[in-house]
C-alpha positions in Angstrom: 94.6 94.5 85.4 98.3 96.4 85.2 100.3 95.8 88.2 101.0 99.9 88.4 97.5 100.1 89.5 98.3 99.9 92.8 100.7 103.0 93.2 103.9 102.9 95.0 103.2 106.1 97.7 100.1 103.3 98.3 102.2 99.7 98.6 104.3 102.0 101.3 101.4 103.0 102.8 99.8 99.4 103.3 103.0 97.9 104.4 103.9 100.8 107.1 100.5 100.6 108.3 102.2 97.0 109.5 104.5 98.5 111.8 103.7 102.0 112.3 101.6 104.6 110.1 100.4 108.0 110.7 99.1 110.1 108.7 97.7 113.9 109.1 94.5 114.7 106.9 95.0 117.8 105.1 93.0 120.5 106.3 90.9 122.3 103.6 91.6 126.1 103.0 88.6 127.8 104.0 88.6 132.1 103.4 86.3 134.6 103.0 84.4 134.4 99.3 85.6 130.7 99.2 83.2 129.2 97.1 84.4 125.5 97.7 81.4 123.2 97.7 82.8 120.6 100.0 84.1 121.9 103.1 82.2 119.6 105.5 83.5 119.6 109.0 86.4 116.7 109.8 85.6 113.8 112.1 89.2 113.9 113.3 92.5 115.8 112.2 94.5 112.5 111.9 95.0 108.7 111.7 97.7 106.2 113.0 97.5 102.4 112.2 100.2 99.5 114.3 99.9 96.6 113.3 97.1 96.3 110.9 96.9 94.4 107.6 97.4 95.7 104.3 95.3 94.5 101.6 94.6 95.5 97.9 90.8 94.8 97.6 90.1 93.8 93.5 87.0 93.6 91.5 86.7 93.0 88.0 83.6 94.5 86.3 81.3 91.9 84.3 78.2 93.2 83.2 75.1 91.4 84.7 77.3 89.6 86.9 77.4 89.0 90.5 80.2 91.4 92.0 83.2 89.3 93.0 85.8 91.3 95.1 89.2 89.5 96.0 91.4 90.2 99.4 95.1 90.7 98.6 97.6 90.8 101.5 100.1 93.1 100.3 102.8 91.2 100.5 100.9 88.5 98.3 100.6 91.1 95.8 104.1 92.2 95.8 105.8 88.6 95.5 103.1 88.1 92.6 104.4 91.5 90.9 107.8 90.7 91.4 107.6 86.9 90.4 105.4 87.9 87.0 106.7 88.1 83.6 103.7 90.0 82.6 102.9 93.7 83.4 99.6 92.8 84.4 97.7 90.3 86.6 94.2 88.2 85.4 91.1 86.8 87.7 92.7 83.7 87.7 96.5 84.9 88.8 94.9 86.1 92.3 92.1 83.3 92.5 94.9 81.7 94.5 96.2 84.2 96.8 93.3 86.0 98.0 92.5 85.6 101.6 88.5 86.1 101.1 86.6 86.3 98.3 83.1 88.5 98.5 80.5 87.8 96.1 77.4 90.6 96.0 
């Protein structure tokens, strides 16, 4: 799986949300004739996070399989991007580092 999957507006994201992080949800322009489908009422306007984890949550698809899904602190993640020769990262590359592994 390509390091880049995990965008860089989201690595900032998952590390602020260490020290500080709030975000406003966009509100959805609503107007007379608007024929948007989804305009569901919010549960709330905005979210702030202090000191929470970050993690980057992986699964890789295998037919007929049991679903495995591996926990990735972000800063795991980052010194495995950073320390990697390749532009990409395998099962057994983060077999290691994940902090829980879910099988379903």
């Amino acid at each position: 799986m390509p390091f880049d999957v995990v965008k860089e507006h989201q690595v900032k994201g998952l590390l602020e949300a260490k020290t500080g992080l709030y975000h406003k949800i966009t509100d959805f322009p609503i107007f007379a004739g608007s024929k948007a489908r989804f305009n569901r009422p919010k549960p709330f306007d905005c979210i702030a996070f202090n000191q929470a984890s970050g993690y980057v949550v992986v699964w890789f698809y295998k037919p007929r399989q049991k679903k495995i899904y591996y926990k990735i602190p972000i800063e795991k993640f980052l010194i495995l991007k950073e320390q990697s020769t390749r532009k990409s990262f395998t099962e057994e590359m983060i077999q290691d580092i994940s902090e829980q592994i879910v099988i379903s």
